[in-house]
PQR file of N, CA, C, O and H, with PARSE charges and radii, in Angstrom:
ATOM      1  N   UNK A   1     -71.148 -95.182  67.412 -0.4000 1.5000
ATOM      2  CA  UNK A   1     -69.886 -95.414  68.075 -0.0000 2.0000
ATOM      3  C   UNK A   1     -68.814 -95.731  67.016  0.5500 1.7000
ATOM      4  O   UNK A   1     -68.998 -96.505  66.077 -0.5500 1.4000
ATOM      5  N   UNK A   2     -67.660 -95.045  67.263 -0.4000 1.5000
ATOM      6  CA  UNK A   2     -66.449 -95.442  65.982 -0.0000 2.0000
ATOM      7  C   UNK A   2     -65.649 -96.784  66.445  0.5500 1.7000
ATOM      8  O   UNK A   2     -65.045 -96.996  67.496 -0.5500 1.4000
ATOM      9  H   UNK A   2     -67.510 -94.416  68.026  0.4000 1.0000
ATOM     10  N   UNK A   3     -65.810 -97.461  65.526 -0.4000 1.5000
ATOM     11  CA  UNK A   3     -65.548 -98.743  65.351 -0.0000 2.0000
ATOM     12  C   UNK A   3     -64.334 -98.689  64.032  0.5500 1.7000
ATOM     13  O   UNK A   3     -64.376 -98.021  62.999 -0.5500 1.4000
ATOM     14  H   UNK A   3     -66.302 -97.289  64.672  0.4000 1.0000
ATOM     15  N   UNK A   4     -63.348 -99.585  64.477 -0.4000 1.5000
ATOM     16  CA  UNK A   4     -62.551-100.313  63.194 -0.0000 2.0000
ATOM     17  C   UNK A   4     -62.711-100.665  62.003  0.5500 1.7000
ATOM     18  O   UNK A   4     -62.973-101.862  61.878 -0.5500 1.4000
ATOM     19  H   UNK A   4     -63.314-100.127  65.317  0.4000 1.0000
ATOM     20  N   UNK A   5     -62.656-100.108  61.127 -0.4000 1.5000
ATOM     21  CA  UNK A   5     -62.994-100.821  59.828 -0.0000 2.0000
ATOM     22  C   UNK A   5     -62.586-102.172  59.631  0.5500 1.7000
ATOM     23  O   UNK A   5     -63.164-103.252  59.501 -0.5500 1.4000
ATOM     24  H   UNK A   5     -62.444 -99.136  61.228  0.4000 1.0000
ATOM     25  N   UNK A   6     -60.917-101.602  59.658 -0.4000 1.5000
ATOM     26  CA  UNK A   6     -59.348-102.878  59.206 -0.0000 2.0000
ATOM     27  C   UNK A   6     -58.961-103.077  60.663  0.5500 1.7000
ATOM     28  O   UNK A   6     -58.936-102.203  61.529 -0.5500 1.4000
ATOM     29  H   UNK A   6     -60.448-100.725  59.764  0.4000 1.0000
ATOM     30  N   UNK A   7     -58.694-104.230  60.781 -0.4000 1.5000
ATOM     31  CA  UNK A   7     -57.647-104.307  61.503 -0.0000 2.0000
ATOM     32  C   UNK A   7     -56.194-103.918  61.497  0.5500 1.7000
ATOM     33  O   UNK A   7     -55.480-104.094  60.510 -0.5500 1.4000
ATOM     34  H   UNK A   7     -58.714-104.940  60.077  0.4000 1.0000
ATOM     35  N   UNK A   8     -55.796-103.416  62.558 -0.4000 1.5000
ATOM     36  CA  UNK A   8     -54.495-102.452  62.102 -0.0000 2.0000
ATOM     37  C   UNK A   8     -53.151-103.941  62.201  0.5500 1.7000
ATOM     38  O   UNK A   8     -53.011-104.832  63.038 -0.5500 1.4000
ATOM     39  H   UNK A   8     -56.376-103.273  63.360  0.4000 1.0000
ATOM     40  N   UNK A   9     -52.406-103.621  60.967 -0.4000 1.5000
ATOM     41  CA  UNK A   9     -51.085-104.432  61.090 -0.0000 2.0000
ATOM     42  C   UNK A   9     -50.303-104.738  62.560  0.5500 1.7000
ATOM     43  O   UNK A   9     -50.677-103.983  63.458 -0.5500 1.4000
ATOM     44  H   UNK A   9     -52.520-102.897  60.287  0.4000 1.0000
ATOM     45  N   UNK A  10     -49.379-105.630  62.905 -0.4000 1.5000
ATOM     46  CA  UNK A  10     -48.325-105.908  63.698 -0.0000 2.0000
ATOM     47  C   UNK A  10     -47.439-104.262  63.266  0.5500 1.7000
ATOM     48  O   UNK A  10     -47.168-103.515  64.206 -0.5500 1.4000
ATOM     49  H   UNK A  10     -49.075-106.243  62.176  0.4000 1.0000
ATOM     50  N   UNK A  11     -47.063-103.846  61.840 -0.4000 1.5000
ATOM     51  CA  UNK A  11     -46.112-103.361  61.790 -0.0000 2.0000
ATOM     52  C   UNK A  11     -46.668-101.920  62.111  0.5500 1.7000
ATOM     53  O   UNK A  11     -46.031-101.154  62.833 -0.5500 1.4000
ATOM     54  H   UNK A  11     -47.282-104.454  61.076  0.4000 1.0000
ATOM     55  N   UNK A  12     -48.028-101.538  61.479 -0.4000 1.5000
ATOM     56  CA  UNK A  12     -48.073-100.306  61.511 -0.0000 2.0000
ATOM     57  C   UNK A  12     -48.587-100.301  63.176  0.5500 1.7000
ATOM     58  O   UNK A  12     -48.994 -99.164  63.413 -0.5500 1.4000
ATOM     59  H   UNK A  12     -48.546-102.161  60.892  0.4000 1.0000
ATOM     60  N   UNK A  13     -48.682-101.009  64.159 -0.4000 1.5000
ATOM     61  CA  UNK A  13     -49.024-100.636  65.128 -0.0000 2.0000
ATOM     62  C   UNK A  13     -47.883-100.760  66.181  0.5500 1.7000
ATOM     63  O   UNK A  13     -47.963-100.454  67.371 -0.5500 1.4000
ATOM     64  H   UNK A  13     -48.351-101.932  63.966  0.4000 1.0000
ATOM     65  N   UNK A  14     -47.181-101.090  65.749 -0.4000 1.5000
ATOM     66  CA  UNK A  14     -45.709-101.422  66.923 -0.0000 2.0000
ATOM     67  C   UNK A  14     -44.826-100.233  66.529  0.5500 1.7000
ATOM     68  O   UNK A  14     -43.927 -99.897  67.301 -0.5500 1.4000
ATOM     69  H   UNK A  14     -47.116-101.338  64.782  0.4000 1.0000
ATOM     70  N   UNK A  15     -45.113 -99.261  64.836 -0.4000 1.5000
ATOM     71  CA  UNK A  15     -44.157 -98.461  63.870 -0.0000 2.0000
ATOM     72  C   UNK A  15     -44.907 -97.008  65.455  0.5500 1.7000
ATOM     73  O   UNK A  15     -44.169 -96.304  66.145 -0.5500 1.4000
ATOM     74  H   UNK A  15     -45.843 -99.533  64.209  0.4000 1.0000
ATOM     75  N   UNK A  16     -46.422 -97.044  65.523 -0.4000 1.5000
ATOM     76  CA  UNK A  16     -46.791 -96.170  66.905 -0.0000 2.0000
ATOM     77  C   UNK A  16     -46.216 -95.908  67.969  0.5500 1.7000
ATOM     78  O   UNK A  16     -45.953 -94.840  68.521 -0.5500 1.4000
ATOM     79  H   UNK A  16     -47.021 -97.616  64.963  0.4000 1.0000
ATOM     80  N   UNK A  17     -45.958 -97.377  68.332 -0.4000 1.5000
ATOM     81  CA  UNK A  17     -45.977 -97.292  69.714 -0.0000 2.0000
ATOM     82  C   UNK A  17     -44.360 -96.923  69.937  0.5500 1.7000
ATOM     83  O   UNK A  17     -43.925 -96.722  71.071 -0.5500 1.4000
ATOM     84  H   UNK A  17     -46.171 -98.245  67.884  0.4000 1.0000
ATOM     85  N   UNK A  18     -43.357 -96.839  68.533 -0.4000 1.5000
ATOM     86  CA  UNK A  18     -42.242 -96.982  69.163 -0.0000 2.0000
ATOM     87  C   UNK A  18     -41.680 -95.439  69.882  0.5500 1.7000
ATOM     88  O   UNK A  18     -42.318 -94.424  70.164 -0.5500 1.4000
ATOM     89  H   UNK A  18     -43.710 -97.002  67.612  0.4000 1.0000
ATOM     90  N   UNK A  19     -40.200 -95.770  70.030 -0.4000 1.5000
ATOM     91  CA  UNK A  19     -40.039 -94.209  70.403 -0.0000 2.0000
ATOM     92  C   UNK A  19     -38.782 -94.031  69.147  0.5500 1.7000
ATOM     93  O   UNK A  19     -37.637 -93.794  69.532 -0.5500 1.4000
ATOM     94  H   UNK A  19     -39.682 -96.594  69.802  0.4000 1.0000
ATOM     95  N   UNK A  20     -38.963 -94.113  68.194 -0.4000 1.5000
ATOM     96  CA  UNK A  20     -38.104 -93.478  67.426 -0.0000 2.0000
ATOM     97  C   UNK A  20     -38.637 -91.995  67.350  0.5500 1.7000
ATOM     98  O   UNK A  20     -37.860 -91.051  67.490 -0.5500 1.4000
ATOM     99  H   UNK A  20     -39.893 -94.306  67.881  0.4000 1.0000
ATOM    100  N   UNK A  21     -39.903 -91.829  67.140 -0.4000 1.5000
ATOM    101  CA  UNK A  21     -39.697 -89.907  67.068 -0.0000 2.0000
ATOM    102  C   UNK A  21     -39.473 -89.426  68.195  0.5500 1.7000
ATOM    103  O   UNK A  21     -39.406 -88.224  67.938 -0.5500 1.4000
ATOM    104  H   UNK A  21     -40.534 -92.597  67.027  0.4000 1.0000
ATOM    105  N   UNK A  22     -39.297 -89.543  69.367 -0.4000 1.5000
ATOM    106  CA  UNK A  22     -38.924 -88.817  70.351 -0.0000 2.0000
ATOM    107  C   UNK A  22     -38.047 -87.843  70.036  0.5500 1.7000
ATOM    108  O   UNK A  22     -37.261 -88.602  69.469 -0.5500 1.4000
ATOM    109  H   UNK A  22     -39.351 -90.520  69.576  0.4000 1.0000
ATOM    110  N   UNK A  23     -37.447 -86.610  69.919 -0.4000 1.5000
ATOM    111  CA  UNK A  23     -36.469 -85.486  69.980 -0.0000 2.0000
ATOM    112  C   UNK A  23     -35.360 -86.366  71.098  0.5500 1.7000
ATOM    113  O   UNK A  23     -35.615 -87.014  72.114 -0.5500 1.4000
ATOM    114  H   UNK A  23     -38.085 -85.994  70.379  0.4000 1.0000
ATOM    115  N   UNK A  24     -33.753 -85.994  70.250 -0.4000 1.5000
ATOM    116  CA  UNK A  24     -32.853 -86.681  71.379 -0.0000 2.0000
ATOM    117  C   UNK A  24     -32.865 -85.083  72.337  0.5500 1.7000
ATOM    118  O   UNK A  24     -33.311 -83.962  72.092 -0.5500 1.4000
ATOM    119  H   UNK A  24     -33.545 -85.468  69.425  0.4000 1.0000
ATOM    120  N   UNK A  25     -32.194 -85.643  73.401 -0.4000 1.5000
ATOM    121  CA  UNK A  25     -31.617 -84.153  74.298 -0.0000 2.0000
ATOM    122  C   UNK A  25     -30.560 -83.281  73.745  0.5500 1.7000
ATOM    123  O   UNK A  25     -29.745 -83.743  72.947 -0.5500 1.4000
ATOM    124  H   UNK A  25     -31.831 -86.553  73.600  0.4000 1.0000
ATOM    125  N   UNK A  26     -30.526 -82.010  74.133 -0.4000 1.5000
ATOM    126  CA  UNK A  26     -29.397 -81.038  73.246 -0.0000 2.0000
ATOM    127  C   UNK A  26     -27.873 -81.680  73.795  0.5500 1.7000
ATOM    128  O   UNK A  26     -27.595 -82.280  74.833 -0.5500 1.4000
ATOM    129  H   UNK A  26     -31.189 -81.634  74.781  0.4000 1.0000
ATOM    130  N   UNK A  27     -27.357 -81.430  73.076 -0.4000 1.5000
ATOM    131  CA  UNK A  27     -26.190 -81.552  72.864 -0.0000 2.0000
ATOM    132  C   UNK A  27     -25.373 -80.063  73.606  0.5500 1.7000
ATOM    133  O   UNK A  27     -25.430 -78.920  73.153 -0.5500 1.4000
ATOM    134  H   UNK A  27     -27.583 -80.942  72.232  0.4000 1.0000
ATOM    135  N   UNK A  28     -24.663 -80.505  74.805 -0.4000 1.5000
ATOM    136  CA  UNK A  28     -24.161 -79.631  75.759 -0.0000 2.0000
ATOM    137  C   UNK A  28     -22.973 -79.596  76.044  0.5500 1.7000
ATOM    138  O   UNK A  28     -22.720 -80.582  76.736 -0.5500 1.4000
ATOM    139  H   UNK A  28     -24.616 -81.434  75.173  0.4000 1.0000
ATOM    140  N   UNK A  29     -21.539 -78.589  75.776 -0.4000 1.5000
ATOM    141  CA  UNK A  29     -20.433 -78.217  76.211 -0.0000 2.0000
ATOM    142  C   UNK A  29     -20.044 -77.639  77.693  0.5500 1.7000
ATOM    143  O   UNK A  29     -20.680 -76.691  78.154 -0.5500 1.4000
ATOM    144  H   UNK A  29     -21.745 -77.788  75.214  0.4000 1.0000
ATOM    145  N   UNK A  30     -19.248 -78.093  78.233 -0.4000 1.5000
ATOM    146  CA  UNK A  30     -18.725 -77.096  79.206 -0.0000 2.0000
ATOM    147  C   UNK A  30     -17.932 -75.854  79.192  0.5500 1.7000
ATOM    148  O   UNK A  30     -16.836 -75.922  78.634 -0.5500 1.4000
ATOM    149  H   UNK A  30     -18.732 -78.863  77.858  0.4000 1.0000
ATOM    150  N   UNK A  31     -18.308 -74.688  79.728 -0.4000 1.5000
ATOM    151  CA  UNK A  31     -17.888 -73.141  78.813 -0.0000 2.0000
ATOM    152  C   UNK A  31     -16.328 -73.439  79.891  0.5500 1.7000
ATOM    153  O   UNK A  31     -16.287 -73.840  81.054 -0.5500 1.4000
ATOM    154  H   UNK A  31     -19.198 -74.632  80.181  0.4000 1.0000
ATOM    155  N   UNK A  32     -15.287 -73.097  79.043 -0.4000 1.5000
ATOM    156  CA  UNK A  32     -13.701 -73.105  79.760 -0.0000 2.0000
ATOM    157  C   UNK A  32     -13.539 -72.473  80.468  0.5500 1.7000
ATOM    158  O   UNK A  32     -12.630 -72.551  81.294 -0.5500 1.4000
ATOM    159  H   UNK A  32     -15.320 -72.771  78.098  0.4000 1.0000
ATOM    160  N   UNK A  33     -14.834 -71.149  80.346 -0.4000 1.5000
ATOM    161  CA  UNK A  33     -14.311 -69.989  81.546 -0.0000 2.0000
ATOM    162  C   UNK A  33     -14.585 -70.411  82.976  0.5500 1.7000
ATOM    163  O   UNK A  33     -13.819 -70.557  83.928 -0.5500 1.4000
ATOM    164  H   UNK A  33     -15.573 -71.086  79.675  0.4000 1.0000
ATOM    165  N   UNK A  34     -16.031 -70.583  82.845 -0.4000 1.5000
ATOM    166  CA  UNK A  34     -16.923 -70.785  84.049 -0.0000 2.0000
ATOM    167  C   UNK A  34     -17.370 -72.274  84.556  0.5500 1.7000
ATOM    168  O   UNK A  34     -17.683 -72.627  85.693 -0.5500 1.4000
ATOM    169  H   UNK A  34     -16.654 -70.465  82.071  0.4000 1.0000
ATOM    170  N   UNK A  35     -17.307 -72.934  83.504 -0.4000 1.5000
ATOM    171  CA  UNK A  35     -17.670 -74.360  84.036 -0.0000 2.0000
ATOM    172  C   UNK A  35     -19.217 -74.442  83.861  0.5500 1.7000
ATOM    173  O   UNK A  35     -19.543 -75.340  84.638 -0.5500 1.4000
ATOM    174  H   UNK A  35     -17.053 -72.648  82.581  0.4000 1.0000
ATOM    175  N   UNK A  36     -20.078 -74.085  83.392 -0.4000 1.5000
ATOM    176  CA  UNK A  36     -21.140 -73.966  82.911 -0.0000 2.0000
ATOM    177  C   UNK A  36     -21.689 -74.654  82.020  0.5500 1.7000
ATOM    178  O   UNK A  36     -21.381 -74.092  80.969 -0.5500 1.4000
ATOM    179  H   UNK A  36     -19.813 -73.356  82.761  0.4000 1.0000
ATOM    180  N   UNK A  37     -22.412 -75.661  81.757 -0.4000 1.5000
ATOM    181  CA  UNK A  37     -23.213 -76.367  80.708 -0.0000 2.0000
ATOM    182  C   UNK A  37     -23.315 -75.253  79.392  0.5500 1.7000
ATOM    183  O   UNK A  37     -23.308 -74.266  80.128 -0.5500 1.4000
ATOM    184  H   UNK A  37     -22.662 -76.116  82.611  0.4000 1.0000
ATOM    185  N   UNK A  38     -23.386 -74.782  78.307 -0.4000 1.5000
ATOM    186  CA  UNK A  38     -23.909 -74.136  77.681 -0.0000 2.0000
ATOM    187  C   UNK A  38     -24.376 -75.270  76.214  0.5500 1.7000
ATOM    188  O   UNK A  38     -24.162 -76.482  76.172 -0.5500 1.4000
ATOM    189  H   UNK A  38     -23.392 -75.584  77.709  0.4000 1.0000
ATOM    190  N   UNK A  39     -24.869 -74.649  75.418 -0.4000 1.5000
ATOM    191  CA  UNK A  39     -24.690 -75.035  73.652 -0.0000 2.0000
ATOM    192  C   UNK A  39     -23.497 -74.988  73.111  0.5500 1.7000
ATOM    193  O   UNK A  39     -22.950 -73.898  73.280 -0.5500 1.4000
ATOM    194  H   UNK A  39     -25.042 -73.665  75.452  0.4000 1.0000
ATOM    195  N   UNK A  40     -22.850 -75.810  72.488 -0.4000 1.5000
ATOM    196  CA  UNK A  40     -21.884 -75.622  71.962 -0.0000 2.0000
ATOM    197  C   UNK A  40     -22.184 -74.690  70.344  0.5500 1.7000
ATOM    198  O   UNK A  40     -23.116 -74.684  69.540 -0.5500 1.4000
ATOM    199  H   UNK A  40     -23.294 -76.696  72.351  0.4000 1.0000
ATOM    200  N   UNK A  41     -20.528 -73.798  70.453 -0.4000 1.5000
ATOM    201  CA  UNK A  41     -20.433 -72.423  69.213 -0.0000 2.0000
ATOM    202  C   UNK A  41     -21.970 -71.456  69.867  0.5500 1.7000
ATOM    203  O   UNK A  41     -22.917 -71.199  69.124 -0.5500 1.4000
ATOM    204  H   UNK A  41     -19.771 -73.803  71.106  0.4000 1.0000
ATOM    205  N   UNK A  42     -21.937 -71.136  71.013 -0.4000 1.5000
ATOM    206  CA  UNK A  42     -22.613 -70.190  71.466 -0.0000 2.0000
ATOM    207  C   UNK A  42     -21.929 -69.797  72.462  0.5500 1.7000
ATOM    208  O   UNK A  42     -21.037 -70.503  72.934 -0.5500 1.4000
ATOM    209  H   UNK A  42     -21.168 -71.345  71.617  0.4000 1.0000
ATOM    210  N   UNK A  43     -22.381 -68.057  73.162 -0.4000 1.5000
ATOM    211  CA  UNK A  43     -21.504 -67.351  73.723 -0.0000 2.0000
ATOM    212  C   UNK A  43     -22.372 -68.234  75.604  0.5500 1.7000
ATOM    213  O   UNK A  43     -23.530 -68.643  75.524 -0.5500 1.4000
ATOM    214  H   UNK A  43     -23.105 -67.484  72.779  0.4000 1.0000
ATOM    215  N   UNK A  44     -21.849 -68.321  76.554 -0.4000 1.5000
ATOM    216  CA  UNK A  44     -21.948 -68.690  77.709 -0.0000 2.0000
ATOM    217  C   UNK A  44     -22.654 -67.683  77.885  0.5500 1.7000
ATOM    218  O   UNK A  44     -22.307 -66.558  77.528 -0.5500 1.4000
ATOM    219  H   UNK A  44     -20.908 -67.989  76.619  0.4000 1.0000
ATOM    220  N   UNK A  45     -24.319 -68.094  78.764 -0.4000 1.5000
ATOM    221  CA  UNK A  45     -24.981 -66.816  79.302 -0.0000 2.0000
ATOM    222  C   UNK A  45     -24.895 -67.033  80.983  0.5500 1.7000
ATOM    223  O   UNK A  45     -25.921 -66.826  81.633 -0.5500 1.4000
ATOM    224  H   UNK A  45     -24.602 -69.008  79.053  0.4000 1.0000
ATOM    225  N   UNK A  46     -23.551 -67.489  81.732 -0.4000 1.5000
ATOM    226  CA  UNK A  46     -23.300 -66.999  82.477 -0.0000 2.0000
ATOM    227  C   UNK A  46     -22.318 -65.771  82.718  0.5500 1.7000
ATOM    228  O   UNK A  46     -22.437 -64.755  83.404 -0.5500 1.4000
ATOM    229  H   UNK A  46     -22.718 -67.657  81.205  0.4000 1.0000
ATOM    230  N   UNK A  47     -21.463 -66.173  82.023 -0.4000 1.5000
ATOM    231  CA  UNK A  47     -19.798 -65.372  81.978 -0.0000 2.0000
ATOM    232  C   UNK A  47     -19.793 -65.023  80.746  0.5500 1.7000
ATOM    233  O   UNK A  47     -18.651 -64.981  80.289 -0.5500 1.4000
ATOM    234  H   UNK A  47     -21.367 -66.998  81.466  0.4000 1.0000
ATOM    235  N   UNK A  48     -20.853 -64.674  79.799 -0.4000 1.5000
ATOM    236  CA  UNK A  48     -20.535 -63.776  78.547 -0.0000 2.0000
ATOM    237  C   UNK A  48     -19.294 -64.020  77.494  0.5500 1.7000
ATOM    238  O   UNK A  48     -18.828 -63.234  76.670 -0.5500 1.4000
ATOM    239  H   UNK A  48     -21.781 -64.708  80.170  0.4000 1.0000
ATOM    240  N   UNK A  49     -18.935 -65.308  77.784 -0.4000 1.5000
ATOM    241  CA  UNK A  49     -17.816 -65.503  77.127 -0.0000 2.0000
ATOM    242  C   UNK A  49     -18.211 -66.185  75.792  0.5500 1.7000
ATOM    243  O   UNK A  49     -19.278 -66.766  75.600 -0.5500 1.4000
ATOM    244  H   UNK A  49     -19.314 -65.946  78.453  0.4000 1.0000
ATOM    245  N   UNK A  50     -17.028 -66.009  74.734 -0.4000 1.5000
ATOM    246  CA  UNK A  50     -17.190 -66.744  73.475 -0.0000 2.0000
ATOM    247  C   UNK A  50     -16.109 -67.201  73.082  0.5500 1.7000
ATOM    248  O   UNK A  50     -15.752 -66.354  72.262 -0.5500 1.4000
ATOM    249  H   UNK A  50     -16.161 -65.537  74.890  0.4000 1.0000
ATOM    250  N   UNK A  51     -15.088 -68.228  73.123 -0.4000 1.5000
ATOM    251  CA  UNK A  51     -13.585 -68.739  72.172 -0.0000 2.0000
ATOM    252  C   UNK A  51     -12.555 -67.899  73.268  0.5500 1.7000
ATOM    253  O   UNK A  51     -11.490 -67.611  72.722 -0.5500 1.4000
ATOM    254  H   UNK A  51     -15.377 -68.916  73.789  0.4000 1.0000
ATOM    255  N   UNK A  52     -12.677 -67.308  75.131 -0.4000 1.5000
ATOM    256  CA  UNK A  52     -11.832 -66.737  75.537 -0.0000 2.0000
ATOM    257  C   UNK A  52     -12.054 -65.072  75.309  0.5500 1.7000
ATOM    258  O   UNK A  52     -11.252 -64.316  75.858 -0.5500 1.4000
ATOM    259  H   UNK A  52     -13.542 -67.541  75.575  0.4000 1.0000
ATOM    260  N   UNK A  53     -13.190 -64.493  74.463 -0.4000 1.5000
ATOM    261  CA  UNK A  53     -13.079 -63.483  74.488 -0.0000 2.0000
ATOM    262  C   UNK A  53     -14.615 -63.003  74.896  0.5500 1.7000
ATOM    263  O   UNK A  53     -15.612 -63.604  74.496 -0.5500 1.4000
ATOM    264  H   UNK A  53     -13.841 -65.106  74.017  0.4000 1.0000
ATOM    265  N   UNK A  54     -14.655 -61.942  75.670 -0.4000 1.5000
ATOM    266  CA  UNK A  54     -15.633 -61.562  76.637 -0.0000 2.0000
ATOM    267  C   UNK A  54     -16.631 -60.830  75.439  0.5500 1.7000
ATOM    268  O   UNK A  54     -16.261 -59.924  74.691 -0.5500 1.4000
ATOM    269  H   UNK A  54     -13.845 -61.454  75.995  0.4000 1.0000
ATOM    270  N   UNK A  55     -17.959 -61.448  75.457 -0.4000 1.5000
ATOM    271  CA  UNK A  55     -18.751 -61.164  74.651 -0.0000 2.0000
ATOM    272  C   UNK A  55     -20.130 -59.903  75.002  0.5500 1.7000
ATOM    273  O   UNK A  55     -20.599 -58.868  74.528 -0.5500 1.4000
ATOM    274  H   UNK A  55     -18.260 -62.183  76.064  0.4000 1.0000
ATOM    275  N   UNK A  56     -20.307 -60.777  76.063 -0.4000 1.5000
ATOM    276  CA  UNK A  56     -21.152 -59.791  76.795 -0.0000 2.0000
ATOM    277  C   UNK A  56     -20.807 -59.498  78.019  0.5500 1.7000
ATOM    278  O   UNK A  56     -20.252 -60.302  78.768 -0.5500 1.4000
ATOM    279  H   UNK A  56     -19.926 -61.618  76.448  0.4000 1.0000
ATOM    280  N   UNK A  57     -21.256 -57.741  78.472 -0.4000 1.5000
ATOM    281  CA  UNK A  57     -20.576 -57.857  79.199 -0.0000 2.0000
ATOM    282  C   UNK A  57     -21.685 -58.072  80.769  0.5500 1.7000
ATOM    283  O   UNK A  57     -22.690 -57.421  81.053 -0.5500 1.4000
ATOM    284  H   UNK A  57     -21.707 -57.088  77.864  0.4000 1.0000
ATOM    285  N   UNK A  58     -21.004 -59.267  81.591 -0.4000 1.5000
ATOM    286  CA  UNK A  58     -21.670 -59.580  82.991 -0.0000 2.0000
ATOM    287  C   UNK A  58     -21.268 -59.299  84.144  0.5500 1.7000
ATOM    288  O   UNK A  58     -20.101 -59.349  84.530 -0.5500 1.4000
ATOM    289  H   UNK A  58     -20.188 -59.796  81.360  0.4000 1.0000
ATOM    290  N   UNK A  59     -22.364 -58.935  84.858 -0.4000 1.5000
ATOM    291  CA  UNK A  59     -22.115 -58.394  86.384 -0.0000 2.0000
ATOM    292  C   UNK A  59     -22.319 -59.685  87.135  0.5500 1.7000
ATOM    293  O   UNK A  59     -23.316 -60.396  87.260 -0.5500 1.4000
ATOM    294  H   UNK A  59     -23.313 -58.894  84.544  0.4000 1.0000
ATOM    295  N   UNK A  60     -20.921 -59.800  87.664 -0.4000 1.5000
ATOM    296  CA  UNK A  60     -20.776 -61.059  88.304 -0.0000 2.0000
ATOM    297  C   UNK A  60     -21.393 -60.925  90.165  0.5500 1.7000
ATOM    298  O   UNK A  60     -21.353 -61.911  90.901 -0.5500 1.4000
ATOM    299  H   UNK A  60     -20.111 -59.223  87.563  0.4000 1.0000
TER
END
């Protein structure tokens, strides 16, 4: 059966449990055309838009 050698520290065992590595959430703009959540400096993949100018083109 695996057993403990050391006892593990206060620090290195609280440094585990914390949530500093968690990933934060993305970082999200509203597109001017449509009102749409997107990525910001990316083209909107609702309304194909990019800076006001129609990038791709969508069938609305």
């Amino acid at each position: 059966m695996a057993v403990p050698k050391r006892k593990v520290s206060r620090a290195r065992r609280d440094k585990r449990r914390s949530n500093v590595w968690k990933l934060p959430a993305p970082a999200l703009s509203k597109c001017p055309q449509c009102g749409e959540y997107k990525a910001p400096h990316t083209v909107c993949g609702s309304c194909g838009y990019y800076k006001g100018v129609e990038v791709i083109k969508k069938d609305a």
